[in-house]
C-alpha positions as CSV (number, residue, x, y, z in Angstrom):
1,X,-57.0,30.8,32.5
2,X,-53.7,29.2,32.4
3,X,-53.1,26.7,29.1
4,X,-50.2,24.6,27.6
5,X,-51.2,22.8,24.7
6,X,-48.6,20.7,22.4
7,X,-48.5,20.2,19.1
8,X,-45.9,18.9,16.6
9,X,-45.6,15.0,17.3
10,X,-45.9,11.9,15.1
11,X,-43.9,9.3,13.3
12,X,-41.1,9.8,12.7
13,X,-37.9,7.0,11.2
14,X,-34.9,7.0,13.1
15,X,-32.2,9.9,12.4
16,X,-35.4,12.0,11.4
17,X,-36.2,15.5,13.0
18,X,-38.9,17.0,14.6
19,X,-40.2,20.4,16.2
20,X,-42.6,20.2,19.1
21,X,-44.8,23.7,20.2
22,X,-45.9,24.5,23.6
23,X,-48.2,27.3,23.2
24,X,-48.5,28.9,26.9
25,X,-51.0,31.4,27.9
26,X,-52.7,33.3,30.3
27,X,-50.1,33.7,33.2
28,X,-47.4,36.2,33.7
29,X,-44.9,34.7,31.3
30,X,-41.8,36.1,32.5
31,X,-42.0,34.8,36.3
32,X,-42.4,30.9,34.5
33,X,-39.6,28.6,33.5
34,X,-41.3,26.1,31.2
35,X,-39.9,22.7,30.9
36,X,-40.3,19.5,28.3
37,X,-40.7,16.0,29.9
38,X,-41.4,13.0,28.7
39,X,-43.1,9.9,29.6
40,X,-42.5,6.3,27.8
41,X,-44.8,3.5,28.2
42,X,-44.2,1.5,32.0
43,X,-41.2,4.3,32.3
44,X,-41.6,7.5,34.9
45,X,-42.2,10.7,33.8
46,X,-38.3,12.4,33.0
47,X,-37.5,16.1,32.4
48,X,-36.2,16.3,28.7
49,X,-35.3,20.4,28.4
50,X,-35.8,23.3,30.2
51,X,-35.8,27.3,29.9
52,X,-35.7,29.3,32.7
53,X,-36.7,33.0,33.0
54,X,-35.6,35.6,33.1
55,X,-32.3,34.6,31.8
56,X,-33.1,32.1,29.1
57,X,-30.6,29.5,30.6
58,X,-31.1,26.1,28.6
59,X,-30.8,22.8,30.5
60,X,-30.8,19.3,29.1
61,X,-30.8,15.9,30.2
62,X,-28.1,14.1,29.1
63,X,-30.0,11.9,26.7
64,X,-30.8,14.4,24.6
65,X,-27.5,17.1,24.7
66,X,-26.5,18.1,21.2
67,X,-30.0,16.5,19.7
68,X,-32.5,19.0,21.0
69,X,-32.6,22.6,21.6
70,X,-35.4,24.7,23.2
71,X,-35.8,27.6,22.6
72,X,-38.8,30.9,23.7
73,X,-40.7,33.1,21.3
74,X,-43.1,35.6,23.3
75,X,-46.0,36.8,21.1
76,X,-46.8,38.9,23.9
77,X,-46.8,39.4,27.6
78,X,-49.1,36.4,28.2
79,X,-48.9,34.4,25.1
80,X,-45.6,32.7,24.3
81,X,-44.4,29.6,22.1
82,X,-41.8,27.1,23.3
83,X,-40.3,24.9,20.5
84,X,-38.3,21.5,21.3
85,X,-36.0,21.3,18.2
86,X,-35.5,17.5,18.5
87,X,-32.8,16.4,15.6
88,X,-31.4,13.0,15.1
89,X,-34.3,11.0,16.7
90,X,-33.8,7.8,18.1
91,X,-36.6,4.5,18.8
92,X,-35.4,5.2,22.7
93,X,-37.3,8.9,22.4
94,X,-40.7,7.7,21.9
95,X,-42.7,8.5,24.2
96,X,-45.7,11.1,25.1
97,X,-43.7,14.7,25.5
98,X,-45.4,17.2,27.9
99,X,-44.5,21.0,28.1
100,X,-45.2,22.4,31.6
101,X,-44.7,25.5,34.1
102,X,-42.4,26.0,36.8
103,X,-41.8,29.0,39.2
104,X,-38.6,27.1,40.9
105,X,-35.0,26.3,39.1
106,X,-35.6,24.1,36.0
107,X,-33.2,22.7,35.7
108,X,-33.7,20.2,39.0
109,X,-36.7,18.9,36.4
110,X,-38.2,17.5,39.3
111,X,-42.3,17.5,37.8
112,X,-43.1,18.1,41.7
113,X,-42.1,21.8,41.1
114,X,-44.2,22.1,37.9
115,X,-47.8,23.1,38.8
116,X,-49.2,23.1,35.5
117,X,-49.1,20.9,32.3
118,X,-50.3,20.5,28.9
119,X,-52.1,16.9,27.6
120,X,-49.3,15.9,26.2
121,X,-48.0,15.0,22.3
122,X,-46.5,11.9,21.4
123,X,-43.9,11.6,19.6
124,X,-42.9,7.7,18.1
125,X,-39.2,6.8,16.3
126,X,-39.7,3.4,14.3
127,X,-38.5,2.1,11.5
């Protein structure tokens, strides 16, 4: 059974840090990029980060270049962690952050190509 599940968000004062994990399981891991999006209230769903396979290759939007970093850390062949390193957090990254699978280029972070995605963690900057 294929799962994403986040963890990792809350409140968080502007300038603050924070690490968000998207446990991924029961799918060949190494066919699957798995991207980060994120979804602000009345705002569309955006592609935050992305790692493709089997490469590695990091993509960002560029909101977010030289704030986060994403990164993979296989526990196995079909159980792997993806952390979004988000640094210097600001009131304009709120929003609810969802990790999700892709078997097309990432880096498009078009959520069309993603066929599966986690419920989501949300992640609020506020003073």
């Amino acid at each position: 059974q294929v799962q994403l599940v986040e963890s990792g968000g809350g409140l968080v004062q502007p300038g603050e840090s924070l690490r968000l994990s998207c446990v991924a399981s029961g799918f060949t891991l190494d066919r699957y990029a798995i991207g980060w999006f994120r979804q602000a209230p009345g705002k569309e769903r955006e592609g935050v980060s992305c790692v493709s396979t089997p490469d590695g290759s990091e993509y960002y939007t560029d909101s977010v270049k030289g704030r986060f970093t994403i990164s993979r850390d296989y526990a196995d062949a079909v159980e792997e962690t993806v952390y979004l390193q988000m640094s210097s957090l600001k009131p304009e990254d709120t929003a609810v952050y969802y990790c999700a699978r892709t078997r097309f280029n990432c880096s498009d972070f078009d959520p069309g190509d993603y066929d599966y995605w986690g419920q989501g963690t949300l992640v609020t900057v506020s003073s």
